[in-house]
KEVEXPA-565459 format. One record per residue (C-alpha): residue in one letter; chain; x, y, z; residue number from 1. Coordinates in nm, 3 decimals. Layout:
BEGIN
  type  mol       xx       yy       zz  seq
     A    A        X        Y        Z  NUM
...
This chain:
BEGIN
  type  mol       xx       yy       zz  seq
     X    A   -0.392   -3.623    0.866    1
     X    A   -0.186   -3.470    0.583    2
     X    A   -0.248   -3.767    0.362    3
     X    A   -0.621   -3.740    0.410    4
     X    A   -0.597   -3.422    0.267    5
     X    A   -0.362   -3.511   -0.013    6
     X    A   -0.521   -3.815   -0.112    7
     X    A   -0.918   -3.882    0.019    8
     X    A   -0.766   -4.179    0.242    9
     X    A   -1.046   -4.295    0.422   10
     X    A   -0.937   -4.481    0.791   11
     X    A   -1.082   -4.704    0.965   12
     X    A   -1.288   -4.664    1.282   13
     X    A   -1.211   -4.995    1.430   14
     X    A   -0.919   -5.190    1.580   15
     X    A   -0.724   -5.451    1.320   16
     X    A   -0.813   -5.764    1.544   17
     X    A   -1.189   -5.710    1.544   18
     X    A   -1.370   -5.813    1.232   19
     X    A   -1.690   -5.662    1.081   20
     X    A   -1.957   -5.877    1.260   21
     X    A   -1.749   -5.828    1.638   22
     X    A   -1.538   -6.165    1.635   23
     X    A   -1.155   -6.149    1.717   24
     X    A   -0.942   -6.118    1.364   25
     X    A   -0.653   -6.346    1.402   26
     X    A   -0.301   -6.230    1.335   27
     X    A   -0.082   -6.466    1.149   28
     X    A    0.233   -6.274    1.098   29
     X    A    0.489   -6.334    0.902   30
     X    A    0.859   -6.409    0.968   31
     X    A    1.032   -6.073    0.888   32
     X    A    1.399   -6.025    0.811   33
     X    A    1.618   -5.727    0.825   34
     X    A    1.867   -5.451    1.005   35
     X    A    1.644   -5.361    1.271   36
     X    A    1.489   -5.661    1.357   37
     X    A    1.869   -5.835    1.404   38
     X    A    1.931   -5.518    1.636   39
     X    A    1.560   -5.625    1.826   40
     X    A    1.692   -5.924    1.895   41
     X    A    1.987   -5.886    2.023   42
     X    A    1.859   -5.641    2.231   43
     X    A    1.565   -5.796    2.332   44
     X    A    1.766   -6.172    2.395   45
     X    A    1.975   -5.929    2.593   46
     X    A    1.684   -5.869    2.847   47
     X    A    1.586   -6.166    2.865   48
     X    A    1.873   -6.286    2.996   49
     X    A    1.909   -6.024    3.262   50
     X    A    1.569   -6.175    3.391   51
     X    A    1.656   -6.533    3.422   52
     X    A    2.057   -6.488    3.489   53
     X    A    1.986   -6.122    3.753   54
     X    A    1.802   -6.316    4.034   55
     X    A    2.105   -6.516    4.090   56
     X    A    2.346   -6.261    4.142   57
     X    A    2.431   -6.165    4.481   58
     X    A    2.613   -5.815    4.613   59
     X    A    2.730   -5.900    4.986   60
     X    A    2.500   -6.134    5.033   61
     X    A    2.190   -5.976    4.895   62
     X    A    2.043   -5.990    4.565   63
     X    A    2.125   -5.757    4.271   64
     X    A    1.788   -5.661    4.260   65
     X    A    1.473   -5.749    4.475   66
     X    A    1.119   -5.592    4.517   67
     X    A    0.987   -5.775    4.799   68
     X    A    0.632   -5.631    4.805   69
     X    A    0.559   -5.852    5.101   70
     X    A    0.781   -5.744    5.340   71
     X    A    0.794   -5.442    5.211   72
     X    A    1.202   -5.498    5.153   73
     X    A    1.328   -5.368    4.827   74
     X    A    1.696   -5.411    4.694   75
     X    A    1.869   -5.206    4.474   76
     X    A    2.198   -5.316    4.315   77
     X    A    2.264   -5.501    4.646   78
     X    A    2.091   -5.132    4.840   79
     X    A    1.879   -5.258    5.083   80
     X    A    1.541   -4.999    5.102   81
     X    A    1.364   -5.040    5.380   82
     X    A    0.991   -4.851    5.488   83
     X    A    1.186   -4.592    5.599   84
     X    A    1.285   -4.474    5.253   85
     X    A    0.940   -4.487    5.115   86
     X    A    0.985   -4.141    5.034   87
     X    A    1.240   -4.262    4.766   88
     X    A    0.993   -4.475    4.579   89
     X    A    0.743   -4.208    4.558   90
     X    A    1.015   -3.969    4.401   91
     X    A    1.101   -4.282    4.191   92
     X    A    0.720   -4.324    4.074   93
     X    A    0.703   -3.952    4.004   94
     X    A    1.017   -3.935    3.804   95
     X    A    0.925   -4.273    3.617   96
     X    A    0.593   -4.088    3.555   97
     X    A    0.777   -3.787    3.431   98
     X    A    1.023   -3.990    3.167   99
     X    A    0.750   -4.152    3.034  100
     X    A    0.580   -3.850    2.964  101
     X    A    0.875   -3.676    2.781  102
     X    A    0.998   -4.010    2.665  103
     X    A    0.653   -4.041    2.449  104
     X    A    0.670   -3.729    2.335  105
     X    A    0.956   -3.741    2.171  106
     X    A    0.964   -4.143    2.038  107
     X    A    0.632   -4.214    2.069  108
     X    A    0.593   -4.609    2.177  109
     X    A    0.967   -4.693    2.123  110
     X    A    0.941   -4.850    2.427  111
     X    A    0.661   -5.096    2.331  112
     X    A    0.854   -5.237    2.050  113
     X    A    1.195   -5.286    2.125  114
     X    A    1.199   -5.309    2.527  115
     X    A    0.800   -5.416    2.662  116
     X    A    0.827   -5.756    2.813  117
     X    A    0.482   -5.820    2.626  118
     X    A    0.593   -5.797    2.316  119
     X    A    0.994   -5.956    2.348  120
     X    A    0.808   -6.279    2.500  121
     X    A    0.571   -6.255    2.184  122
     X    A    0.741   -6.203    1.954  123
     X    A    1.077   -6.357    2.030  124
     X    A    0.993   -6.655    2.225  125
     X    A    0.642   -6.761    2.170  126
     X    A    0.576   -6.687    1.801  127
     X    A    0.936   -6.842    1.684  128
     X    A    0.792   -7.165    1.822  129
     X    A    0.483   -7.144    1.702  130
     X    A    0.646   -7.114    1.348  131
     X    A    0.851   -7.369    1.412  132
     X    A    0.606   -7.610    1.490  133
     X    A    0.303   -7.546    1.301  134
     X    A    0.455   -7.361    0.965  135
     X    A    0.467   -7.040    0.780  136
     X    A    0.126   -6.837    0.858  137
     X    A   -0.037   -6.942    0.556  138
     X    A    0.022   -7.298    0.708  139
     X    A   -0.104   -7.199    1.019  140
     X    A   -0.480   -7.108    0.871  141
     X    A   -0.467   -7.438    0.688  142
     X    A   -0.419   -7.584    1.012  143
     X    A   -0.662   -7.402    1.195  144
     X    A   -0.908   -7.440    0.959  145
     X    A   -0.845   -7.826    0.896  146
     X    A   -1.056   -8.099    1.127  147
     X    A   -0.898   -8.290    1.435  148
     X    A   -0.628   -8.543    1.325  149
     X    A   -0.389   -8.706    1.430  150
     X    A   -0.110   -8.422    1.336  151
     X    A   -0.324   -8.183    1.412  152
     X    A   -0.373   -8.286    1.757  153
     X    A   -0.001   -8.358    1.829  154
     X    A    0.092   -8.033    1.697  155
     X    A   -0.148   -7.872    1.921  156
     X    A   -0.047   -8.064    2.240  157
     X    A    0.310   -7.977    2.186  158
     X    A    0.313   -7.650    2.099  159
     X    A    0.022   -7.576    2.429  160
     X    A    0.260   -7.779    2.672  161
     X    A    0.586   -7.584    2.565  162
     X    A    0.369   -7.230    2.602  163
     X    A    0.287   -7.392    2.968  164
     X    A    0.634   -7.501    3.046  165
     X    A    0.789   -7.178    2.914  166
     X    A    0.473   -6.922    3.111  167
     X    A    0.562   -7.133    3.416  168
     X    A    0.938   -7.057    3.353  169
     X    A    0.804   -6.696    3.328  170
     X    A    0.681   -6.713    3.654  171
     X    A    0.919   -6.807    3.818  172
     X    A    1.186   -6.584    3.722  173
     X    A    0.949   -6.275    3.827  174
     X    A    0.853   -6.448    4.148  175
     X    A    1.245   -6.457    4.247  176
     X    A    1.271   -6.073    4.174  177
     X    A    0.950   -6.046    4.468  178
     X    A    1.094   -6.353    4.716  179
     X    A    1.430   -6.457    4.598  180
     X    A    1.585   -6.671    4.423  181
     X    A    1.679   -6.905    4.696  182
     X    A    1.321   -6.919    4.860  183
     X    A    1.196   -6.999    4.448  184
     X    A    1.441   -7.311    4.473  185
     X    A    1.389   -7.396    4.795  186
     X    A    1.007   -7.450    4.721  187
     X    A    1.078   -7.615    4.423  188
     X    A    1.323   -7.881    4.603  189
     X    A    1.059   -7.932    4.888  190
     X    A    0.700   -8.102    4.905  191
     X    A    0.407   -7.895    4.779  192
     X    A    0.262   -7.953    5.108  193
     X    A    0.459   -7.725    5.257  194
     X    A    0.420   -7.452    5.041  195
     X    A    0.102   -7.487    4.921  196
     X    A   -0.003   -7.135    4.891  197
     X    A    0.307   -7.053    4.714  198
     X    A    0.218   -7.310    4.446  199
     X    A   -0.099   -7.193    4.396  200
     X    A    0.008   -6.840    4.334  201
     X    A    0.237   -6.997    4.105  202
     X    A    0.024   -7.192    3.924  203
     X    A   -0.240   -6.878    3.841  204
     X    A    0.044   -6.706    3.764  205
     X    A    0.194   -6.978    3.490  206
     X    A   -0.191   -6.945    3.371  207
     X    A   -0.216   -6.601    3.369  208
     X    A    0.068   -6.594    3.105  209
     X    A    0.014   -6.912    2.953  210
     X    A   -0.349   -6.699    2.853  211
     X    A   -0.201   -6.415    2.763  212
     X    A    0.082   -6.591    2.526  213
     X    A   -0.114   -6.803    2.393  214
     X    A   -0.443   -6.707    2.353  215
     X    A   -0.496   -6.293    2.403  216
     X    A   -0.184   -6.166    2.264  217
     X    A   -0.164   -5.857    2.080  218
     X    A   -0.498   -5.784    2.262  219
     X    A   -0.266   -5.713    2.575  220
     X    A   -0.146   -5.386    2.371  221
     X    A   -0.477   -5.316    2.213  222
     X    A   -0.722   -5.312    2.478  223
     X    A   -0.582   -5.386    2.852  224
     X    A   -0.246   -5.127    2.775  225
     X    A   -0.287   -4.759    2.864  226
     X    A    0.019   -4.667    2.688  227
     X    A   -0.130   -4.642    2.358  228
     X    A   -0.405   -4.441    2.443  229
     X    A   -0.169   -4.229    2.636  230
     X    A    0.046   -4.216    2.316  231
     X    A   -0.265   -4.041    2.116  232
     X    A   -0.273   -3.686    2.365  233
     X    A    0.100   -3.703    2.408  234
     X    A    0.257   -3.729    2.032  235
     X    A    0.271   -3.423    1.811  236
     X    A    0.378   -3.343    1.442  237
     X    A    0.743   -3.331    1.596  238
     X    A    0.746   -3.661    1.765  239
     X    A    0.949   -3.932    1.611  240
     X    A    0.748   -4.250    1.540  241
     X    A    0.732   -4.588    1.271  242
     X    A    0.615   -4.337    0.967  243
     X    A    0.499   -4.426    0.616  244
     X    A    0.600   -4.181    0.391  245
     X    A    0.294   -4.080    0.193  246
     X    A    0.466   -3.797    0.002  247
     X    A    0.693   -4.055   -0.156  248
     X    A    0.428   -4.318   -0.144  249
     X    A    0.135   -4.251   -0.297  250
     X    A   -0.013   -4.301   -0.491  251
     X    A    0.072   -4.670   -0.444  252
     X    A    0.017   -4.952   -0.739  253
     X    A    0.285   -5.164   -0.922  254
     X    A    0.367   -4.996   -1.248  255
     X    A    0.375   -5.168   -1.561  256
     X    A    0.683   -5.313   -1.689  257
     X    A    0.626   -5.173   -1.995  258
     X    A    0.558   -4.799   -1.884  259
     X    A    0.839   -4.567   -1.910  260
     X    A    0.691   -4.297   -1.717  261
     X    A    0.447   -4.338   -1.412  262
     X    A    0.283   -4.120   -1.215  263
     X    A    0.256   -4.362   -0.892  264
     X    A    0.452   -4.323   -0.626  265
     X    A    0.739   -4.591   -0.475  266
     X    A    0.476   -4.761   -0.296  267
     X    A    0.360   -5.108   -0.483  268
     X    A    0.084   -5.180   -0.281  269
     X    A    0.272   -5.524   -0.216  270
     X    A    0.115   -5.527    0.148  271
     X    A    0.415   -5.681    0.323  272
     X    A    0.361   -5.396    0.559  273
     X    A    0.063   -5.558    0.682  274
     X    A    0.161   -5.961    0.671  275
     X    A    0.449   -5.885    0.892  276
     X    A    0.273   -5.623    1.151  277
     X    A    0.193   -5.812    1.482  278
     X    A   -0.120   -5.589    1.564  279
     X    A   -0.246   -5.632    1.239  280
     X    A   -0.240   -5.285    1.115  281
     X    A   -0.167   -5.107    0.762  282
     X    A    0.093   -4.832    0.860  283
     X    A    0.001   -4.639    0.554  284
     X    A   -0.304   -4.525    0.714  285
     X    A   -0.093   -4.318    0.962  286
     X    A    0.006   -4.354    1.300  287
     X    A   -0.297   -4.588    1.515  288
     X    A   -0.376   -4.723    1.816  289
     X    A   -0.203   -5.077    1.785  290
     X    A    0.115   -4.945    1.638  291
     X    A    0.375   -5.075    1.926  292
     X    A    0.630   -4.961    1.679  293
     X    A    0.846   -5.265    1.673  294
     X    A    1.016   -5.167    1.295  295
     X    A    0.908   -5.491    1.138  296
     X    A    0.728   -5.312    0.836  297
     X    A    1.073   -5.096    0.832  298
     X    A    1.251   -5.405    0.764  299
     X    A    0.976   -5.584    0.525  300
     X    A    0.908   -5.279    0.339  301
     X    A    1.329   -5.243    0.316  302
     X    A    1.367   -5.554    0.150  303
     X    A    1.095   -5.490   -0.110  304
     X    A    1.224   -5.204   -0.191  305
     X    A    1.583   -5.306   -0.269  306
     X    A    1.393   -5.554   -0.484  307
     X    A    1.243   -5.299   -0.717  308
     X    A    1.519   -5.099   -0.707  309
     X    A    1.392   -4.820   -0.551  310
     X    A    1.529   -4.628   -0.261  311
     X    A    1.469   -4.781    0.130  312
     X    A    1.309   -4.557    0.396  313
     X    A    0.984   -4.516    0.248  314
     X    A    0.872   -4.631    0.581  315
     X    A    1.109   -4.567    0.845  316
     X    A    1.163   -4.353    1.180  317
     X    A    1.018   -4.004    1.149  318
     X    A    0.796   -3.746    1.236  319
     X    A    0.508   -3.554    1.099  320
     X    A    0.722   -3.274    0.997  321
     X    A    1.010   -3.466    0.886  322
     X    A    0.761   -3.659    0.675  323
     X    A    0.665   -3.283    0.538  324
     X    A    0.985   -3.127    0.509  325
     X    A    1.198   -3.428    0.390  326
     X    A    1.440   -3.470    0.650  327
     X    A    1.593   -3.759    0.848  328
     X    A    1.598   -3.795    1.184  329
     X    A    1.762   -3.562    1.383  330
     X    A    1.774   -3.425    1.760  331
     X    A    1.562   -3.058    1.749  332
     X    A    1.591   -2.835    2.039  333
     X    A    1.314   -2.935    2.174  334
     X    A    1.386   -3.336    2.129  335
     X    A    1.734   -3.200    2.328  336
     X    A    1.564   -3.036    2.600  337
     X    A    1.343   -3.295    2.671  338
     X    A    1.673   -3.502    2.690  339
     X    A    1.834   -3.216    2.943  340
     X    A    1.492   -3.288    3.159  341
     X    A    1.580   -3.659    3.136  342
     X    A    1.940   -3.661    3.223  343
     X    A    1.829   -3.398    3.485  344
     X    A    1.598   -3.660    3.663  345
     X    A    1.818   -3.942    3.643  346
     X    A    2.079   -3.794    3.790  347
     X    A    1.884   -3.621    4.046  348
     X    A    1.737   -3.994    4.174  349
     X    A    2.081   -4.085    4.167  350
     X    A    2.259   -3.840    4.377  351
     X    A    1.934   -3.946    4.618  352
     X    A    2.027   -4.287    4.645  353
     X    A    2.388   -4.258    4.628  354
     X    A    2.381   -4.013    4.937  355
     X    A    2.120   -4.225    5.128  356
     X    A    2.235   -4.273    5.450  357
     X    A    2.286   -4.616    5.662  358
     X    A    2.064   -4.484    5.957  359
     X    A    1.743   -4.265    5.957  360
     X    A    1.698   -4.071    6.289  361
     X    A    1.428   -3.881    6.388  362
     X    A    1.423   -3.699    6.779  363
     X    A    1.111   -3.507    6.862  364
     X    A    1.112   -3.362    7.211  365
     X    A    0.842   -3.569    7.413  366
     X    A    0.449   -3.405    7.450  367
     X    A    0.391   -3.186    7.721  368
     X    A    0.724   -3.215    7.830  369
     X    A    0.899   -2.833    7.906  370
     X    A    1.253   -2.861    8.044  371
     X    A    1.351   -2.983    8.433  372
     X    A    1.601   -2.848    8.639  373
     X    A    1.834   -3.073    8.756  374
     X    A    2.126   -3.087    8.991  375
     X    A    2.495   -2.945    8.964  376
     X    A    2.341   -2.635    8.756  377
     X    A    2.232   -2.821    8.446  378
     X    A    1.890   -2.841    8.268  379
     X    A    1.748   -3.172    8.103  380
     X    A    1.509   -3.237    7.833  381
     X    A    1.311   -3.536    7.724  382
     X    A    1.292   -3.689    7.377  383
     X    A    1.168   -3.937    7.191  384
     X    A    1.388   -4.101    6.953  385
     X    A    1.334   -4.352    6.667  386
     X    A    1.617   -4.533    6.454  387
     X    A    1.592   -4.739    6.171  388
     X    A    1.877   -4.960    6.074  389
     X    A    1.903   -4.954    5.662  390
     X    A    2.229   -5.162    5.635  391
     X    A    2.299   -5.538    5.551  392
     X    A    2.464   -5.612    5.925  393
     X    A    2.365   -5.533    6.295  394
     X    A    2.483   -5.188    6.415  395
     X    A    2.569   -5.106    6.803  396
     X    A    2.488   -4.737    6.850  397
     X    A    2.542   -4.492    7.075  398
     X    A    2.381   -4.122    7.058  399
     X    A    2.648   -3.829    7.173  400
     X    A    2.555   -3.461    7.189  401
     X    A    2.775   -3.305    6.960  402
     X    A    2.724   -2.941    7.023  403
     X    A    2.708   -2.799    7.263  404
     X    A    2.884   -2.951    7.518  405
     X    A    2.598   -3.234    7.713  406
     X    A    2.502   -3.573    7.824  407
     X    A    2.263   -3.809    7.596  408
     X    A    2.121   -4.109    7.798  409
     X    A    1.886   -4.380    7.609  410
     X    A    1.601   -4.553    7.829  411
     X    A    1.398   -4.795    7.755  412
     X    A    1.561   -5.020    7.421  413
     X    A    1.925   -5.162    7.316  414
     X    A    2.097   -4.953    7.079  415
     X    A    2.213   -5.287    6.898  416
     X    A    2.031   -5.322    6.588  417
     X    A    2.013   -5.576    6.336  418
     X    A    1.960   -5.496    5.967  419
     X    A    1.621   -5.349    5.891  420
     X    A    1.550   -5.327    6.249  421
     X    A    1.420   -5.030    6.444  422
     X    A    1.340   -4.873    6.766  423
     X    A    1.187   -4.662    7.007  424
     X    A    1.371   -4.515    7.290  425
     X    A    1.348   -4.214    7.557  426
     X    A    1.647   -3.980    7.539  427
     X    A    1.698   -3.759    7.821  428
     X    A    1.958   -3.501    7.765  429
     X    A    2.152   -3.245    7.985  430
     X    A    2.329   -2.930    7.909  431
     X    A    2.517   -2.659    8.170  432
     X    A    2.288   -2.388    8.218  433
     X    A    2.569   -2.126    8.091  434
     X    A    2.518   -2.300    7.730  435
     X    A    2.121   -2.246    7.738  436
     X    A    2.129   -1.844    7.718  437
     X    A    1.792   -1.856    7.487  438
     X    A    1.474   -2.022    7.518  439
     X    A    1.540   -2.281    7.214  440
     X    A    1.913   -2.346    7.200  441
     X    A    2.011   -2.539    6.874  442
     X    A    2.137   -2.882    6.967  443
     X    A    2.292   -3.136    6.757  444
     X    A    2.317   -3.523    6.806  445
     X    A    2.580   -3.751    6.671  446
     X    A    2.461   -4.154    6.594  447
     X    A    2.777   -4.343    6.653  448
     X    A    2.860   -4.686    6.539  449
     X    A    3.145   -4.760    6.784  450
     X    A    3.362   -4.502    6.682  451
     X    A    3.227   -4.398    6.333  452
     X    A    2.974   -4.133    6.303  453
     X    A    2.705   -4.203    6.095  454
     X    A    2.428   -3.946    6.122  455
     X    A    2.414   -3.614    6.256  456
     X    A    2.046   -3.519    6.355  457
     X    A    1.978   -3.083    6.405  458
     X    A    1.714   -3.026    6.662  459
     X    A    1.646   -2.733    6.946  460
     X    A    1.679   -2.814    7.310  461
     X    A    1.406   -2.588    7.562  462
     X    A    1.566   -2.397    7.839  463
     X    A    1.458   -2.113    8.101  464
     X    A    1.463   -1.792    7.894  465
């Protein structure tokens, strides 16, 4: 990096939570205060409550959102998406794919900090409690460190049996985004008995996060994450990350009151950087790995600096180049076509699922099946004909030939359908012979539900010529 160069920085070749001799470095961090973090939390008490309050709300009937993985049934603000629109989900995957990509690339891990379920839970939930019950991190070594007593071992059982209540409170709220939020109550009002396989999922579940909150933590983002190793071939000198501004910086060390002049930089080497950092990390060493860039040594460094009197923003959002040439953020041309991309894909999986339609028809003419002459001069062919009902409520349909003028009979199933339902059905359809002048006349089908048409389905219909 640039402040290698300027200033024989030497960096580390090992992650912040792993100590010399291989054992796991515990993070204590400290309680930060400040502009951004306010705006984290609101933002991140925000989501939260869309995960415990969304399950409960109900469009028609059906759940704002659901993503029944079992039934393969997935709801989309109240959008049932059945099999049938698997299509959909693989557009959705690739596009998701795609915004990440650009998304790094222009704010690096933004997404980590202020929006990853990981690190809201963390940091907002599970480490507020843990300061509130067993002190300020200095208070928390002591405590470590101390032998069993009687505190001691109180402090541990509470603080271990409200991470278990709270992980199995976790748990459930994701399990009613898979099953529902009725079917979560209605196991939890009945006798374990009867859902005992439910309540073992839910119980390795509860564990799973009562591990991960509790014990592995920032490990989560360190080792099991790919993000942050995607991060490292993605970000450039142009993408906008949690910067320390070396230029302005360094060289750090507290002046002397007594010095008029000093040649150090703004930085006092006061490490509150560090204490507050959840992964552990010094952010003067540039960006790294763990950096999930969650703003806390924005705010911490902030506050020091207002303290000394010195200007904020000596570590604040920025990129290579802005760190270089002195500038702010602001969007570049290529930070606003990256956004045009964005906006383009959003708007492209939302004309898809706004114009999704309430049946999906597919007529292929039957195998080894050529056309059959049939009385009063008209020719018939035979298809085969499958309809998937995508809607909330039953459907009677009725298939009409549209153009040109013919006859559409269905053998073999009742056209009623009830939601999510399908079928498989004969047609057998009949046209003049004046109308088939070709050998493949283009034929088009109308699905009817009672008098409203609701699919039109293009195919070719086989005749003599």
């Amino acid at each position: 990096m640039e402040s290698e160069k300027l200033y024989g920085e030497q960096y580390r070749d090992s992650i912040a939570t792993i100590t010399k001799d291989g054992k796991r470095a515990w993070i204590y961090a400290k309680r930060v205060k400040g502009t951004l973090y306010t705006y984290r939390k609101l933002f991140g008490y925000a989501l939260l409550a869309f995960l415990f309050i969304v399950p409960f709300i109900k469009i028609g009937g059906e759940p704002l959102l659901l993503f029944n993985v079992l039934e393969r049934r997935f709801i989309l603000l109240g959008v049932i998406f059945w099999p049938q629109d698997s299509f959909l989900f693989y557009l959705m995957m690739v596009s998701t794919i795609i915004f990440v990509v650009l998304f790094t690339v222009m704010f690096g891990r933004l997404f980590c900090g202020w929006a990853c379920p990981q690190t809201i839970f963390l940091e907002l939930v599970f480490r507020p409690l843990e300061w509130l019950i067993d002190g300020t991190p200095s208070q928390q070594r002591k405590l470590k460190e101390q032998p069993w007593t009687i505190v001691k071992i109180l402090k541990r059982l509470l603080k271990h049996g409200i991470f278990f209540g709270i992980s199995f409170l976790i748990a459930n709220a994701l399990l009613s985004f898979i099953i529902g939020a009725d079917n979560v109550l209605k196991i939890a009002s009945e006798p374990i008995s009867e859902h005992r396989s439910s309540f073992i999922a839910m119980i390795v579940f509860t564990a799973a996060f009562y591990f991960i909150y509790a014990f592995f933590r920032e490990q989560v983002c360190t080792i099991m994450c790919p993000y942050g190793r995607l991060q490292g071939v993605l970000t450039d000198k142009d993408t906008i990350l949690v910067s320390y501004d070396y230029y302005r910086g360094e060289p750090r060390g507290a002046a002397k009151k007594k010095e008029s002049e000093s040649k150090l930089g703004d930085c006092i080497d006061c490490k509150e950087c560090i204490r507050v950092c959840p992964t552990g990390i010094d952010i003067r060493n540039g960006t790294q790995l763990e950096c999930v860039n969650c703003t806390a040594c924005i705010d911490a460094c902030n506050g020091v600096m207002k303290k000394v009197n010195k200007p904020t923003g000596l570590i604040r959002y920025s990129s290579e180049n802005g760190l270089k040439n002195g500038k702010s953020f602001r969007f570049t041309v290529r930070n606003i076509a990256y956004s045009v991309v964005l906006l383009g894909i959003l708007i492209f999986l939302g004309t898809l699922l706004i114009t999704r339609p309430d049946t999906q028809t597919s007529i292929l003419r039957s195998r080894g099946q050529t056309f059959q002459l049939q009385p009063d001069n008209q020719i018939s062919n035979l298809y085969n004909i499958n309809i998937a009902n995508k809607t909330r409520t039953s459907m009677k349909l009725e298939i009409r030939v549209l153009s040109p003028k013919g006859v559409a009979e269905v053998h073999g199933a009742d056209m009623t359908l009830e939601s999510g339902a399908s079928i498989d059905a004969v047609l057998l359809v009949k046209l003049d012979r004046t109308v088939v002048i070709h050998r493949k006349t283009p034929i088009v089908f109308g699905l009817f539900n009672g008098d409203q048409l609701v699919e039109t389905i293009e195919t070719d219909f086989l005749g003599s010529e």
